[in-house]
C-alpha positions in Angstrom: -9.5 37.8 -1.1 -11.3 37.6 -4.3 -10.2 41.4 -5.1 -6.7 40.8 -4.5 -6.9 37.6 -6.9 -8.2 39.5 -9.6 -5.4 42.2 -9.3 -2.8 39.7 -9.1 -4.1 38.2 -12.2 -4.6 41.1 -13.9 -1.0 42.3 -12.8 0.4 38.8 -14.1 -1.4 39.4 -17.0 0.2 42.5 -18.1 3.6 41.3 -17.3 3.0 38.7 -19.5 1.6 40.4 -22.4 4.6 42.4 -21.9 7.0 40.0 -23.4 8.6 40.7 -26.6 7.2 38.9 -29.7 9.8 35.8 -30.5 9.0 32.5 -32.8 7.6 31.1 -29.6 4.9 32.5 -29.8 3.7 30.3 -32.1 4.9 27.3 -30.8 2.9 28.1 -27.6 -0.4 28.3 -29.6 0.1 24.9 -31.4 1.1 23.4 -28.3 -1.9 25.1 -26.9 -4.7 23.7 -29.7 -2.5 20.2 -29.1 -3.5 19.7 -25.8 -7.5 20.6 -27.0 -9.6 17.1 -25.6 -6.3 16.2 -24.2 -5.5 14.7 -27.8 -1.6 15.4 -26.7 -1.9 13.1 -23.7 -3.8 10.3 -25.1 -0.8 10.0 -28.0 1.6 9.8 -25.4 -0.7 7.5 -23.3 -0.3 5.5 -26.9 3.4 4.9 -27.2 3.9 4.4 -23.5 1.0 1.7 -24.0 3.2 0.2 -26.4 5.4 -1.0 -23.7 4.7 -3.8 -21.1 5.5 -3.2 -17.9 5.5 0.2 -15.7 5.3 2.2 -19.3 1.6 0.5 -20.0 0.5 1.1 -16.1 1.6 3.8 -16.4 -0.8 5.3 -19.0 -3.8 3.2 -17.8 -3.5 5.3 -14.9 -2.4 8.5 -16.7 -5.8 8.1 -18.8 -8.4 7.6 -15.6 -6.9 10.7 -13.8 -7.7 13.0 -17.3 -11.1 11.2 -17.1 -11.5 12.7 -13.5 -9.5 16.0 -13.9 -11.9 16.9 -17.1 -15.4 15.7 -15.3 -14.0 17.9 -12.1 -12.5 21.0 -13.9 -15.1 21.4 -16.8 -18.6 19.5 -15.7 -18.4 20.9 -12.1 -16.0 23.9 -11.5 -17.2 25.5 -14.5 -20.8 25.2 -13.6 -20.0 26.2 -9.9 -18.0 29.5 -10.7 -18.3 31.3 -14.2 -15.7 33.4 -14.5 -15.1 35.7 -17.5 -12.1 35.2 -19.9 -9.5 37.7 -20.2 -9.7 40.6 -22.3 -8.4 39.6 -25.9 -7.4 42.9 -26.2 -4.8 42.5 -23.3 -2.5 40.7 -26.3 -1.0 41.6 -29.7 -2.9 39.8 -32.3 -0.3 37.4 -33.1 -0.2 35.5 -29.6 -4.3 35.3 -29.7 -5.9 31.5 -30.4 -8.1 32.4 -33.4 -10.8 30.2 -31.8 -11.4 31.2 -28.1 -13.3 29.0 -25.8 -16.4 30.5 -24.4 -16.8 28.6 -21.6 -15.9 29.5 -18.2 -12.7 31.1 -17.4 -12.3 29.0 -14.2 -10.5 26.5 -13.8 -8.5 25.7 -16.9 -9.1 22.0 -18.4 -5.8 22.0 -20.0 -3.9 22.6 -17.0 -6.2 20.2 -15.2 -5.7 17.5 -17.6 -2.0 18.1 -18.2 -0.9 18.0 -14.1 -3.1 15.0 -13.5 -1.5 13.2 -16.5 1.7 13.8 -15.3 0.4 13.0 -11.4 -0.7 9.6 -12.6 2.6 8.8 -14.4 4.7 9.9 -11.6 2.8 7.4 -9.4 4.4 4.5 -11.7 7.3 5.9 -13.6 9.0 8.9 -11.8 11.7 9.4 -14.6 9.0 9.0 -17.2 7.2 11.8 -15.6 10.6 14.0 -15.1 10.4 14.4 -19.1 6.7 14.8 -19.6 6.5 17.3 -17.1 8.2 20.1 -18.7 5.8 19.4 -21.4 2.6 19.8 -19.0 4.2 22.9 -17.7 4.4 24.9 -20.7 0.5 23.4 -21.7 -0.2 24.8 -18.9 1.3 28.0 -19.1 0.4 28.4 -22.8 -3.1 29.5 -22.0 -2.0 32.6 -20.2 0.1 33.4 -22.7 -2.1 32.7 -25.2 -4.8 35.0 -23.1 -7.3 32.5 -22.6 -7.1 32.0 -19.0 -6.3 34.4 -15.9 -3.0 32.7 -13.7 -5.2 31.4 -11.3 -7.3 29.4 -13.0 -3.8 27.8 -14.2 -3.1 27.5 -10.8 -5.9 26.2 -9.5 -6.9 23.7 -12.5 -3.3 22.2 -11.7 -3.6 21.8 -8.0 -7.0 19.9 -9.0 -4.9 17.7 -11.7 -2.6 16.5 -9.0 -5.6 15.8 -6.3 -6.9 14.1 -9.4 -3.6 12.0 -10.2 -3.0 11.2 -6.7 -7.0 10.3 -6.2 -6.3 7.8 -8.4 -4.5 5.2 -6.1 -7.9 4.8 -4.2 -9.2 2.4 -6.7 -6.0 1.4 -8.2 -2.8 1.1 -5.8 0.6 2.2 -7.5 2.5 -0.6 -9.1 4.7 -2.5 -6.8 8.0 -4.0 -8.3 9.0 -5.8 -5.5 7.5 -9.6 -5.4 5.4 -10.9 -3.3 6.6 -12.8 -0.1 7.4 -16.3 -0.5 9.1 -19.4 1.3 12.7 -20.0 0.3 13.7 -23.0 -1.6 16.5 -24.8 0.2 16.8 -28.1 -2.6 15.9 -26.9 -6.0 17.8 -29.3 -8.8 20.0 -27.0 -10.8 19.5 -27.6 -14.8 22.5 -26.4 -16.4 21.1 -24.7 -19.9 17.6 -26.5 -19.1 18.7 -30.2 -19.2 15.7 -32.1 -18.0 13.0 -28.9 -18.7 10.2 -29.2 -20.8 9.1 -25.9 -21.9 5.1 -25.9 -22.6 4.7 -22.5 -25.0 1.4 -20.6 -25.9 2.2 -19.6 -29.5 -0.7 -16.6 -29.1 1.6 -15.1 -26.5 4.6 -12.9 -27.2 8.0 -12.5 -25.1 7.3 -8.4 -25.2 9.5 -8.1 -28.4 11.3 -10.4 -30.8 15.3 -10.8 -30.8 17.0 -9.9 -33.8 16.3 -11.5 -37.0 12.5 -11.9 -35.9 13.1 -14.9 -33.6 9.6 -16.3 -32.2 9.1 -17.4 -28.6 10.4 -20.5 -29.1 13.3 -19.8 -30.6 14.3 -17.4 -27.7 13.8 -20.2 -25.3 16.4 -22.5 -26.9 18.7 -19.3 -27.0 18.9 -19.0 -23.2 17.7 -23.0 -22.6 19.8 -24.5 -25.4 18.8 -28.2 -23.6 15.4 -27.5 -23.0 12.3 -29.1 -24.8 9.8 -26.7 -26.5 6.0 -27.9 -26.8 3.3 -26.5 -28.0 0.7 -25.9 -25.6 -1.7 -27.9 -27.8 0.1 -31.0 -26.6 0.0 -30.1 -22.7 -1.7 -33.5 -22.1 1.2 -35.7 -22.9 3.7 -33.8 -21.9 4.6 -36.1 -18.7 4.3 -39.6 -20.8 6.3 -38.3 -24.2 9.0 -36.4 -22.3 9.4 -37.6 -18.3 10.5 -33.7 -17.4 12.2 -32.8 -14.4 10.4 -29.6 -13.9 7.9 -27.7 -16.2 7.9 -24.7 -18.0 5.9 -22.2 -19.4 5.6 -18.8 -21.7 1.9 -17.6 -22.2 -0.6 -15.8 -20.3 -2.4 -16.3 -16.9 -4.3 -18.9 -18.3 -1.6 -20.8 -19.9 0.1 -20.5 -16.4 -2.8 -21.4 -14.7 -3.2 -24.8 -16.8 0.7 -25.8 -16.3 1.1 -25.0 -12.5 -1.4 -27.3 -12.0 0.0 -30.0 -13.8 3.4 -29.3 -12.2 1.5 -29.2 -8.2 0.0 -32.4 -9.1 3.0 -34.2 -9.8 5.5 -32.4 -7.6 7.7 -30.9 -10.3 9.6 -27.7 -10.0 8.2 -24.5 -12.4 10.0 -22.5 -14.6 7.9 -18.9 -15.5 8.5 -17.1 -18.8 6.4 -14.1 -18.4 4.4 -13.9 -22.1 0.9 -12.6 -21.7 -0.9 -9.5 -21.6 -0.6 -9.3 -17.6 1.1 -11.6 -16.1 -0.1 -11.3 -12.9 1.3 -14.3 -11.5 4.7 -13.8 -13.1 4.5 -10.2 -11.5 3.8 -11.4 -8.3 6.0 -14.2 -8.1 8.5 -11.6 -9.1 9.6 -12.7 -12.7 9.8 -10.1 -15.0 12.1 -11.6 -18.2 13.8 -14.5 -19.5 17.1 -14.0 -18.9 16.6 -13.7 -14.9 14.5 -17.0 -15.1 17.0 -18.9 -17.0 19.8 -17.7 -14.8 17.8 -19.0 -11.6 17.4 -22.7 -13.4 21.0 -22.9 -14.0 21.8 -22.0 -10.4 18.9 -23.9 -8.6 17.6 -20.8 -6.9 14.3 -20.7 -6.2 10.8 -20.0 -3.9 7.7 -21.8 -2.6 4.5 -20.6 -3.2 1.2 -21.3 -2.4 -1.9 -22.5 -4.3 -5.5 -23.0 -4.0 -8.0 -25.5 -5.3 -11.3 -25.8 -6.0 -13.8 -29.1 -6.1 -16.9 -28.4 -8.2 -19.8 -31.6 -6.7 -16.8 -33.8 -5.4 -14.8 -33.9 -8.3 -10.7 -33.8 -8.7 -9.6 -30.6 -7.6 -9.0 -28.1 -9.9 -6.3 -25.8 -9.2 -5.9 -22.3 -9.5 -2.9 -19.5 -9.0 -5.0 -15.8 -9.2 -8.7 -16.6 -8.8 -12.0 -18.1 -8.8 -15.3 -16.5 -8.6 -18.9 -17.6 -9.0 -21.7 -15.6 -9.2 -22.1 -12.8 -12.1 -17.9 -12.9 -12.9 -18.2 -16.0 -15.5 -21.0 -14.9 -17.0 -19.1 -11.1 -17.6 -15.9 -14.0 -18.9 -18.3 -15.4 -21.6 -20.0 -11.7 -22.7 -16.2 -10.1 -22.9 -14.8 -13.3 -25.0 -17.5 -12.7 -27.8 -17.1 -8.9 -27.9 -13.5 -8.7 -27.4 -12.5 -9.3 -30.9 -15.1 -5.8 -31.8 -14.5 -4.2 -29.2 -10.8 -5.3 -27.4 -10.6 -6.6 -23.8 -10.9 -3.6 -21.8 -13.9 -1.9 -23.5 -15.3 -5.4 -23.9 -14.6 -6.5 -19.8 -16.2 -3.0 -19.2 -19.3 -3.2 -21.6 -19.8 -6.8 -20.2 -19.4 -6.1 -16.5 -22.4 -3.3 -17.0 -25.0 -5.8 -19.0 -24.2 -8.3 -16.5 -24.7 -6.0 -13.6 -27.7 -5.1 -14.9 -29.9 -8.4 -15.6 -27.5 -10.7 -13.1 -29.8 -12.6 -10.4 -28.9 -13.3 -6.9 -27.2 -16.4 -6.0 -28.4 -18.2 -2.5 -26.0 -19.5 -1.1 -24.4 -21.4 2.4 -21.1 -20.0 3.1 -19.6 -22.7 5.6 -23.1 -23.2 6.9 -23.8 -20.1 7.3 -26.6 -18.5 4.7 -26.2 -15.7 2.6 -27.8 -13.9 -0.7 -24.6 -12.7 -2.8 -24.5 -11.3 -6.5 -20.7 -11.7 -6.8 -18.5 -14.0 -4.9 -14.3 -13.2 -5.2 -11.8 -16.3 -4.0 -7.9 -15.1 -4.2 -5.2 -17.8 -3.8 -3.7 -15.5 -1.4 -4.5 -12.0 0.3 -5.6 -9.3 -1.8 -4.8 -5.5 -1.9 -6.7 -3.2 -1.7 -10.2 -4.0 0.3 -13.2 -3.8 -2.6 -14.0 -5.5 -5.1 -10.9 -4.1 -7.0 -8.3 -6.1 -5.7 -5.1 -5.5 -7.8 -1.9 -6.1 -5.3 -1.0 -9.5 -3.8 1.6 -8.7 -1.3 2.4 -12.3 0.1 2.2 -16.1 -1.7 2.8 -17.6 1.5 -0.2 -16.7 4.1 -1.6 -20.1 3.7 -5.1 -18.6 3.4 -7.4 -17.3 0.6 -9.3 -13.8 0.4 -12.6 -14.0 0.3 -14.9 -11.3 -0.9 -18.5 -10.9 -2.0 -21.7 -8.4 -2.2 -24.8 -8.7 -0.4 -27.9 -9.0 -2.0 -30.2 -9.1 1.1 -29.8 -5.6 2.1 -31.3 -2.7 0.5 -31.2 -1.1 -2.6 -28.0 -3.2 -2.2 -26.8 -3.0 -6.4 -27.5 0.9 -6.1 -25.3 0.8 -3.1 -22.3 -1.6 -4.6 -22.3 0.9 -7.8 -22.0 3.4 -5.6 -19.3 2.6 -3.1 -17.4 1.1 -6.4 -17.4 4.8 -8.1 -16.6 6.3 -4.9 -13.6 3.5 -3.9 -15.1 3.2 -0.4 -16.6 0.0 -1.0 -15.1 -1.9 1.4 -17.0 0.8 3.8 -20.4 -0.3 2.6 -22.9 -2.9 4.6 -23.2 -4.6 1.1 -19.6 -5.7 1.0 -18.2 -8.6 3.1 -14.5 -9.8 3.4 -12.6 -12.5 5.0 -9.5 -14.4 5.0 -9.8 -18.6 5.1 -7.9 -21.9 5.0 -11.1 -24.1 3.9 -14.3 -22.2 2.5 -17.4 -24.4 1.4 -19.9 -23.1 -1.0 -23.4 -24.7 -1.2 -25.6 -22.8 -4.0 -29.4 -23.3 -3.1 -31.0 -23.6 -6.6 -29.6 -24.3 -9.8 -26.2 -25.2 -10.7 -24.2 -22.3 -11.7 -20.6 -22.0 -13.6 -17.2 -21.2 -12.2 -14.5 -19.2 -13.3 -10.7 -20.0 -12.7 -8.1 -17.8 -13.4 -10.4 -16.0 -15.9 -11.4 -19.4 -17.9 -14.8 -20.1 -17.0 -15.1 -23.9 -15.7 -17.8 -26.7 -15.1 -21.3 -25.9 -13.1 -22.3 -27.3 -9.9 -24.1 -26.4 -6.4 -20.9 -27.9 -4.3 -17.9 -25.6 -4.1 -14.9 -26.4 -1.8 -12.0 -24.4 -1.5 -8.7 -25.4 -0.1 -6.0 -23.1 0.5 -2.4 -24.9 -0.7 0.7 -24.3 1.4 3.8 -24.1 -0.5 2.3 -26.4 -3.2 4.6 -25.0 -6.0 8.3 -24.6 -6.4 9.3 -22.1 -8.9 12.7 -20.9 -10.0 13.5 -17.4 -9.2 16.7 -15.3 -7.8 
C-alpha cells in the first residue's frame, strides 16, 4: 500500500512539475508563505470578528479548529511518521520556496489548517465558507506545486482539517438561529411608535453599527420608537415613579438585561429587547436579533412568555436572573477577569482567570435539597442547557418550567485532574465527577463560611442560604 502511495505521489509529482511556467507561479508561492502560522486565516478570522452575529461565531470556531488541526498535524503526525520532502530538484527554480521547511513531509500543516478553517466556518456560515474555500484549496494545493509536500500529505492533512473542524461541535454546538421555545402571548398591549415605553439604555453598549450621520443608541431608538422615552441606565431606579411605563425596554448587554427584566417581572410589565451587548445571549435565545423586528412586534402587540428564575441569598427579596447563577469558584473567576480584562480583553482574561482560579479554588460543602455533597463549581440555568458539561452554550426552550443544574464533585478522586480532563476531552458529562439535573425548587445550604454569588455574570451578595425557584412564564416580551 505504502509503495503504491509513493508512486502515485511521485507520478502526481511529475505531472505537476510538468506545467508550463505562467505568472501564477508566483502567486502560488506568496499565497503559500501567507498561509505560514496560519497568518492568512487569523486575518480573515479578524474581519469576520468584526461582525456580530454568525460572522464573529464563526471565526471563534474557525480559530479553535486551527488550534487542533496544527497540535494534530505538526506536534503528533509529524513525530509519528517522518517522511522525507520532495526532491527540490523535481521543479524549475522559479516555482521553489527559497525557504524550505525541514520538518516532516507528512501531513501538511497548511492544508491541515486551511480545511479545518474552512470546516469550522461552514459549521456557522455556509455561504461564508463557499468563498473561503476556493481560497483553502489553492493553500492547499500550493505546496505541491511549490514542491514542498508529496499529494498525500495534502490529502491527508485535509481530511484531518475537516475531522478537526467538525470535532469542534463537541465542546461548542453550531450556532442555532432559530429561538428558543416559548409560550404565546394571546393579550400583549400594542404601542403604536412606543407610546407608553420607557426605554432604559446602557450607553457602554452599541446597536452593532451606527446609522448615518453617526447616530448613537439613543437616537436610533427614537427613529423606530419616535414616542418612546429614553433613560439612561444610571437612572434605572426611578424609572417606575418619574415615568409610570406601560412596558419596559432595554439596549445593553446581558447584565443590563438582566437588571431590567427583573424590574419588569416584579411589576408585571411587558419587555421590549434591543439586542446591544457583546452576546446577547438572552436576546439570541428569545429570538431577537435587531431593532427594526422588535419595534415592529411593539407596534403590532405580538409577543411570547418566557420563563425566569430567582434566587434568595439568607431569606432575602428574590433576586432575579434570565441566564445564570453559579456559586462556587465562577464569581471568584467574575472578579479576577473584570480586573484583567482592560490588559488583557475578556476572553484571554475569562481564560487566564478560570486557570488561577482552578488552581488555588477550595471545595465548597454543601446540602443540595438535604442531600450532602463536596462541589468545586455549582452551574444554575434559568432553563435547560445544551450541551451536557460544564460548557453549556444552547438553550433550546424558555418554557420547561425547570432550571439545569450542574456541578463537579470534589469527593471523588484526583477529582480536579479528572474535571480538566473530561473538559479537554468534551466527555465531561461522562465523568463520575460531574453531576446534572433538571429542578423546579433547588435549596443550597453551604456548611462553612459565607460565600458570593454570581447572577448573570455580575457577582452578587454572600450568604450560606441559597433558594432557587424556577419562574413560569414570569416575563412577557415582544417578539414576531
Amino acid at each position: 500500500m505504502l509503495r503504491r502511495v509513493n508512486r502515485l505521489d511521485q507520478a502526481l509529482m511529475r505531472r505537476s512539475a510538468a506545467i508550463r511556467p505562467t505568472g501564477l507561479d508566483e502567486g502560488m508561492k506568496r499565497l503559500s508563505k501567507a498561509a505560514n502560522h496560519s497568518v492568512l486565516w487569523f486575518a480573515v478570522a479578524a474581519l469576520l470578528a468584526a461582525r456580530k452575529g454568525r460572522p464573529r461565531r464563526a471565526a471563534l470556531r474557525g480559530v479553535a479548529a486551527i488550534a487542533g488541526a496544527s497540535a494534530g498535524a505538526n506536534l503528533v503526525g509529524k513525530t509519528l511518521f517522518p517522511r522525507r520532502r520532495p526532491a527540490a530538484e523535481l521543479l524549475d527554480l522559479p516555482r521553489r520556496l527559497a525557504k524550505r521547511p525541514t520538518s516532516s513531509s507528512f501531513p501538511s500543516g497548511h492544508a491541515a489548517s486551511a480545511a479545518a478553517f474552512t470546516t469550522a466556518i461552514a459549521l456557522e456560515s455556509p455561504a461564508t465558507a463557499l468563498v473561503i474555500a476556493p481560497i483553502a484549496a489553492a493553500v492547499a494545493y500550493s505546496r505541491v506545486h511549490t514542491g514542498v509536500h508529496w499529494p498525500s500529505d495534502v490529502a491527508v492533512g485535509a481530511l484531518a482539517g475537516v475531522g478537526a473542524g467538525l470535532l469542534t461541535r463537541r465542546w461548542w454546538p453550531a450556532g442555532r438561529e432559530d429561538a428558543a421555545s416559548a409560550r404565546e402571548h394571546a393579550h400583549l398591549e400594542a404601542l403604536e411608535e412606543g407610546e407608553g415605553l420607557v426605554v432604559v439604555v446602557n450607553p457602554g453598549s452599541g446597536l452593532g453599527g451606527p446609522l448615518p450621520g453617526g447616530a448613537s443608541p439613543a437616537d436610533r431608538i427614537r427613529e423606530e420608537l419616535p414616542k418612546a422615552v429614553v433613560v439612561d441606565i444610571a437612572d434605572l431606579d426611578t424609572v417606575m415613579t418619574d415615568h409610570s411605563p406601560r412596558a419596559l425596554g432595554v439596549a445593553g448587554g446581558d447584565g443590563s438585561v438582566a437588571a431590567v427584566s427583573a424590574l419588569a417581572a416584579e411589576h408585571r410589565l411587558p419587555l421590549v429587547l434591543i439586542p446591544a451587548g457583546t452576546l446577547n445571549h438572552f436576546a439570541r435565545d428569545v429570538g431577537i436579533l435587531d431593532l427594526a423586528d422588535t419595534a415592529h412586534a411593539v407596534g403590532e402587540g405580538n409577543g411570547v412568555l418566557v420563563d425566569l428564575s430567582t434566587v434568595s441569598v439568607d431569606g432575602a427579596d428574590p433576586r432575579w436572573f434570565v441566564n445564570t447563577a453559579s456559586l462556587g469558584g465562577y464569581p471568584d473567576m467574575v472578579r479576577l477577569r473584570e480586573r484583567l480584562r482592560n490588559r488583557w480583553g475578556k476572553w484571554p482574561a475569562a481564560a487566564i482567570a478560570l486557570g488561577r482560579v482552578l488552581r488555588s479554588a477550595k471545595p465548597l460543602r454543601v446540602e443540595l435539597n438535604d442531600e450532602p455533597h463536596l462541589v468545586w463549581m455549582l452551574f444554575v440555568g434559568n432553563g435547560p442547557y445544551r450541551p451536557k458539561g460544564f460548557a453549556p452554550t444552547v438553550r433550546p426552550a424558555l418554557d420547561a418550567g425547570v432550571m439545569d443544574v450542574r456541578f463537579i464533585r470534589a469527593d471523588t478522586r484526583l477529582s480536579r485532574l479528572r474535571f480538566f480532563v473530561g473538559a479537554a476531552l468534551g466527555s465531561l458529562h461522562r465523568s463520575r465527577t460531574y453531576r446534572h439535573m433538571e429542578v423546579r425548587r433547588l435549596r443550597v445550604r453551604v456548611l462553612g463560611r459565607p460565600v458570593a454569588i454570581a447572577t448573570d455574570g455580575e457577582v452578587g451578595p454572600i450568604g450560606t442560604s441559597f433558594d432557587f425557584v424556577s419562574r413560569p412564564a414570569a416575563l412577557a416580551i415582544y417578539r414576531d
